[in-house]
C-alpha positions in Angstrom: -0.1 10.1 4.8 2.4 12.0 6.9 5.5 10.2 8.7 3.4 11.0 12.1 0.5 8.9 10.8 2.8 6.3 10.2 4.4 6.2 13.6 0.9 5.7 14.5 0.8 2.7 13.1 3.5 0.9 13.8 3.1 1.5 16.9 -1.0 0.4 16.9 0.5 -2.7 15.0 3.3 -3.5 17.5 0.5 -2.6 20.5 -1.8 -5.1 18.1 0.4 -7.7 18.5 1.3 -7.4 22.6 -2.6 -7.7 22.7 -2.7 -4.5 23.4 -4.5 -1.3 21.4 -3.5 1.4 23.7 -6.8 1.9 25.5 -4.7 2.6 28.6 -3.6 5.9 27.1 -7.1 6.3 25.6 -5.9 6.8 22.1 -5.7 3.1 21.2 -9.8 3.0 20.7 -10.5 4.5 17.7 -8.4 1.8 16.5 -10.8 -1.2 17.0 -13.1 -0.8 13.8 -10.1 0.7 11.8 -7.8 -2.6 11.3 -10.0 -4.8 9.6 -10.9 -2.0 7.1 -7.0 -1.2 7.1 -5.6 -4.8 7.1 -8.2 -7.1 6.1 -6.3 -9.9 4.7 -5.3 -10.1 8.6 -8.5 -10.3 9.7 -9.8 -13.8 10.2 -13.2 -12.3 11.2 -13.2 -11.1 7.4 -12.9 -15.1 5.8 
């Protein structure tokens, strides 16, 4: 994992939390089906 890659995900996890996943910019969406997998201890759709 490169220091790029996590950029990247502090800032989908900041954007997470606004409610936000940066479709706006487009690059937000391949985000949707990647945080449960990535966090699922944070995902109450997981219990």
């Amino acid at each position: 994992m490169t220091g790029t890659d996590l950029a990247e995900m502090e800032a989908i996890l900041t954007a997470k939390s606004w409610g936000c996943l940066g479709l706006a910019d487009g690059e937000g969406i391949y985000v949707l089906p990647v945080l449960p997998v990535a966090w699922p201890s944070r995902s109450p759709s997981s219990a």
